[in-house]
C-alpha positions in Angstrom: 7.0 -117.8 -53.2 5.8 -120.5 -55.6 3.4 -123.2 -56.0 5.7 -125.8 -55.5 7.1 -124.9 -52.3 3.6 -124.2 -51.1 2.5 -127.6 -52.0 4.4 -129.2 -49.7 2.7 -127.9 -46.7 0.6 -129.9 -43.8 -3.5 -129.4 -45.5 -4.0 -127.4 -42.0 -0.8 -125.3 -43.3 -2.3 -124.7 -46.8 -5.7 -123.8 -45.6 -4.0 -121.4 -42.8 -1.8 -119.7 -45.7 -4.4 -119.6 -48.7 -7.8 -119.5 -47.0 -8.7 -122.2 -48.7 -8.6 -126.1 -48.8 -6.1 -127.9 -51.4 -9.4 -129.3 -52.8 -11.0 -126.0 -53.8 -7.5 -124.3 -54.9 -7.3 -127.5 -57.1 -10.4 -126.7 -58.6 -10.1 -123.3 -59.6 -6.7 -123.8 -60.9 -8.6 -126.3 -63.4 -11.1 -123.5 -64.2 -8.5 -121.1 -65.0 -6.6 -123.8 -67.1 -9.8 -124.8 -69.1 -10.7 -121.0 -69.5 -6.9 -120.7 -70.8 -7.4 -123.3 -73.5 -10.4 -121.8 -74.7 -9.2 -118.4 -75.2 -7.2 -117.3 -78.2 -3.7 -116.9 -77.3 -2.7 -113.6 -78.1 0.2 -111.5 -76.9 3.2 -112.5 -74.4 3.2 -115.0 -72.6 2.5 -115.1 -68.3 5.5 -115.2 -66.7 4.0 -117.3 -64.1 2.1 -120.7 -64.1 -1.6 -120.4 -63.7 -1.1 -121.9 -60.4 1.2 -119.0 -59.5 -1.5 -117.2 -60.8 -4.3 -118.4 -58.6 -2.1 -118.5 -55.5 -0.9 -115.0 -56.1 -4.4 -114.0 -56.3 -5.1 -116.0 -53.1 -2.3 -114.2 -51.4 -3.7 -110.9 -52.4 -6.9 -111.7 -50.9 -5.6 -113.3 -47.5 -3.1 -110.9 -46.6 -4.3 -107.7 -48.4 -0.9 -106.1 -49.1 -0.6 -103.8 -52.5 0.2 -104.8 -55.6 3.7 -103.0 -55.2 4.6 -105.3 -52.1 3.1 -108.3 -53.5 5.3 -108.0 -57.2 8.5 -107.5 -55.4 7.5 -111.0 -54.3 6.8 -112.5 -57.0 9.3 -110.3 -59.1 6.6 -109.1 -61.3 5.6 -105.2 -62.4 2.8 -104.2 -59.7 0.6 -103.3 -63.0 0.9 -107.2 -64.2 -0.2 -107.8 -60.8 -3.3 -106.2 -61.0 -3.9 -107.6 -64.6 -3.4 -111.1 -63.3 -5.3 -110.7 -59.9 -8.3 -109.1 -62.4 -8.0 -112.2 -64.8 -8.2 -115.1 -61.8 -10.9 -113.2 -60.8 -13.1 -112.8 -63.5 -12.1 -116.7 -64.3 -14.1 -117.6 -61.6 -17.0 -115.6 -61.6 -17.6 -116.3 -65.2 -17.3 -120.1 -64.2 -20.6 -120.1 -62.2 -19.1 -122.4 -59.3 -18.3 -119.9 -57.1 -21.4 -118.3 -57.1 -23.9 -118.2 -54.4 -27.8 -119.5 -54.5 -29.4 -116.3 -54.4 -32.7 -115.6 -54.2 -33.4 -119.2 -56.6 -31.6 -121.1 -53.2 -34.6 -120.0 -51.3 -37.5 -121.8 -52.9 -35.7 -124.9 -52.1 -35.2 -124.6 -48.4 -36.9 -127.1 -46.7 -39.8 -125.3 -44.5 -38.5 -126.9 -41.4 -35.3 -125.3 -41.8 -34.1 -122.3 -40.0 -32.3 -119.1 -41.8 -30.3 -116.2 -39.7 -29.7 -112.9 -41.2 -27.0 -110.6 -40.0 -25.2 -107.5 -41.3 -21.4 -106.9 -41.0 -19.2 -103.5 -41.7 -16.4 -102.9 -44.2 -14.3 -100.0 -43.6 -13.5 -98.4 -46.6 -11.2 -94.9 -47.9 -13.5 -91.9 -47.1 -15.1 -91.4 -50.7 -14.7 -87.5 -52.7 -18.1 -87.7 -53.8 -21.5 -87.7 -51.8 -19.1 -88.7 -47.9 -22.3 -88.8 -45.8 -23.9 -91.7 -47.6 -21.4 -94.3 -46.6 -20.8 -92.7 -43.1 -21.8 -95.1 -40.4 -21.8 -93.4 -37.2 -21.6 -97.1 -35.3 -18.4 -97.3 -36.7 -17.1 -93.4 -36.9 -15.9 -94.2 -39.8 -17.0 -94.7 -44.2 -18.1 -98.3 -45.0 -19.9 -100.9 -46.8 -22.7 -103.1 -45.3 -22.8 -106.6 -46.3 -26.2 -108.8 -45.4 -25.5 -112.0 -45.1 -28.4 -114.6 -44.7 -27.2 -118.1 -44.1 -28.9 -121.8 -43.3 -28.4 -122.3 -40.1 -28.5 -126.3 -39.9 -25.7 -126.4 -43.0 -24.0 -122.8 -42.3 -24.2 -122.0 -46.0 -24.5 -119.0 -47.5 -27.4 -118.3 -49.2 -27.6 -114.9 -50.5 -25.8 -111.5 -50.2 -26.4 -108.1 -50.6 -24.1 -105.1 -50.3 -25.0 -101.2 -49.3 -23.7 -98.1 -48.4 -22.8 -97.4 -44.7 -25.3 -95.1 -43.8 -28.5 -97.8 -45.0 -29.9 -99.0 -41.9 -29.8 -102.6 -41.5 -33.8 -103.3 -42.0 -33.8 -101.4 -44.8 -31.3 -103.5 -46.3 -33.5 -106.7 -45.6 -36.6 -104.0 -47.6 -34.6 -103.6 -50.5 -33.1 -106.8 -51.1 -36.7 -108.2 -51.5 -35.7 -111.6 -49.8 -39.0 -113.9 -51.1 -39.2 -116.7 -48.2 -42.1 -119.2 -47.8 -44.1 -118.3 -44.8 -43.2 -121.5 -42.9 -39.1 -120.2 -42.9 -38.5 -119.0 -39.2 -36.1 -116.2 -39.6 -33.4 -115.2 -36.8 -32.4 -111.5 -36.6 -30.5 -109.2 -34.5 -31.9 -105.7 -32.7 -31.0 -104.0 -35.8 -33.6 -106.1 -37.7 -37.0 -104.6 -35.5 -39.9 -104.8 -37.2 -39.3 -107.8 -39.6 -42.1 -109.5 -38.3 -44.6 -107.3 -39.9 -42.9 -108.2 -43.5 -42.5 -111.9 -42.5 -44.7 -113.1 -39.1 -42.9 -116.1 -38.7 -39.6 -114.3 -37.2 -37.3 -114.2 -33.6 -35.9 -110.9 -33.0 -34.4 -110.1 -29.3 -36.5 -108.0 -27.0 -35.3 -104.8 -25.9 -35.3 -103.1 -22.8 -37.1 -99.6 -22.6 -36.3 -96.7 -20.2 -39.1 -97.3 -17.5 -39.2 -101.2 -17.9 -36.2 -103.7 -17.5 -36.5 -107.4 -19.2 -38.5 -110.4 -16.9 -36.2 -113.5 -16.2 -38.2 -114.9 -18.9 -37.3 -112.5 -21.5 -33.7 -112.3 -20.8 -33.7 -116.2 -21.7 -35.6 -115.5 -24.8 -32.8 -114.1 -25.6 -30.1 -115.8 -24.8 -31.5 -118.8 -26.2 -31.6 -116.8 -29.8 -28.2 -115.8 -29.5 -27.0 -119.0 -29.3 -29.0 -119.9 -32.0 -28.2 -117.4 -34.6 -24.3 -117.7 -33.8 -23.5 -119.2 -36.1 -23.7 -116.0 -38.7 -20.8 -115.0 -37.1 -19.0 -117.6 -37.2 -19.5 -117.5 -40.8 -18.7 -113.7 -41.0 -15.6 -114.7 -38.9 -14.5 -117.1 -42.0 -14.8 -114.7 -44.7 -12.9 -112.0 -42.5 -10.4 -114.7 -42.7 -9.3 -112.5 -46.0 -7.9 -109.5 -44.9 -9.9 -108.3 -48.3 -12.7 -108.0 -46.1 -11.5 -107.3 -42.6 -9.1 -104.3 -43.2 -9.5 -100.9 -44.8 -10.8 -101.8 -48.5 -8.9 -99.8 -50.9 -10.4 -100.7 -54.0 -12.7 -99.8 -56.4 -16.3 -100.1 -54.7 -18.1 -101.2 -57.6 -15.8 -104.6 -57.8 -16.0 -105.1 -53.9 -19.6 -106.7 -54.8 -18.1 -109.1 -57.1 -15.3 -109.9 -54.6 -17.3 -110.7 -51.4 -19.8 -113.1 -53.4 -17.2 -114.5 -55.3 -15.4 -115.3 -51.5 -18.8 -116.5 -50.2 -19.1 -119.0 -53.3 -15.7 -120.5 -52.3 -16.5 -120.5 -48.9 -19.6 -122.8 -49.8 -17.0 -124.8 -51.7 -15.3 -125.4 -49.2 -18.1 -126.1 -46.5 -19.0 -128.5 -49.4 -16.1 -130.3 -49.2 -15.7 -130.9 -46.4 -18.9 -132.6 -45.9 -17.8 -134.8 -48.5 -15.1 -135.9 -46.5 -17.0 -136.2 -43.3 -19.4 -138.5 -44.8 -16.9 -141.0 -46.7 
């Protein structure tokens, strides 16, 4: 594995290995160099090229192996691993591109435009310490929560906050103290009942009750919101695209945070790009 057999690929063959576009790997293999001439050079030097570097880190995300696996690859230590994959990352937080909106994004969202909120699951290794709090009995099993509200007309990501398992959804959508102008139609799944008495102008689905089945009318209410808000999982369905995120995380919790915003910010990147493209 190396960066210049990789480059060779078909851009459909690079973005189906990396995750990303050759575009946005291109740009954070210039943040990493810039952040390299900067720094004081001290100790040995990498035994890899900082585009090794940022495709090993790449790797590590797509395909999730450990860092054992992924040095007898490159035929590195799995420790330097680790100390590389840590360095990319920290590159590109520290850089600022990668970053999402946040809650700043919000005040300049058109008030015509529409934004769909949805919560997704990451499995995780059962925790020592305090179990039930990330036990999500949907899933049977310990995990992380990620919210994930997104514009619907652009399908970027606008902000993103992260919770234990057991936190119901709604109170997610509480505690992130989400600040949108009252114009801002929100779109929201079951789990989101009751968001209209924090923000009027919202769609949830209608649900069904024991003694009273949905009207014709009702039942294409809501089909016609979930066609609407699919698109959040589409967009869940993209950043799943790194096993990272899809498969049991093994990792510190505190840095999986930093991980699924800094994936979000190169998913806007990307989105980015491509619109770029589209309109040349």
């Amino acid at each position: 594995m190396s960066y210049e057999k990789v480059r060779k690929l078909e851009p459909t063959e690079f973005k189906r290995l990396c995750g990303v576009t050759l575009g946005t790997f291109e740009q954070m293999v210039k943040l990493v160099t810039a952040e390299k001439v900067l720094a004081k050079k001290s100790g040995r030097p990498s035994k890899l090229s900082i585009e090794d570097q940022v495709l090993m880190t790449l790797e590590y995300w797509r395909e999730y192996r450990t860092h054992f696996h992924i040095g007898v690859t490159w035929g590195l230590d799995e420790t330097n691993v680790l100390r590389n994959i840590r360095k990319v990352e920290n590159i590109l937080i520290k850089s600022g591109l990668f970053n999402v909106g946040g809650k700043k994004k919000l005040k300049e969202l058109d008030s015509s435009e529409l934004v769909v909120v949805d919560v997704t699951e990451h499995e995780i290794e059962r925790p020592q310490k305090k179990q039930k709090r990330y036990y999500s009995g949907k899933q049977k099993c310990h995990t992380l929560k990620s919210q994930v509200l997104i514009n619907q007309k652009t399908k970027e990501i606008i902000c993103i906050a992260v919770r234990k398992g057991k936190v119901h959804d709604f109170r997610i959508w509480k505690e992130s103290q989400i600040d949108l102008t009252k114009e801002t139609e929100i779109l929201a799944d079951k789990g989101y009942q009751g968001i209209e008495k924090i923000h009027t102008n919202s769609r949830t689905p209608i649900k069904k009750t024991q003694k009273k089945s949905l009207t014709k009318e009702q039942k294409q209410f809501n089909k016609k919101l979930a066609k609407e808000r699919i698109v959040v999982e589409h967009v869940h369905r993209k950043l799943k695209i790194f096993r990272l995120l899809s498969s049991r995380y093994r990792n510190r919790r505190k840095r999986f945070g930093l991980r699924i915003n800094l994936i979000a910010g190169i998913y806007n990147y990307d989105l980015y790009l491509s619109l770029q493209q589209a309109s040349i």
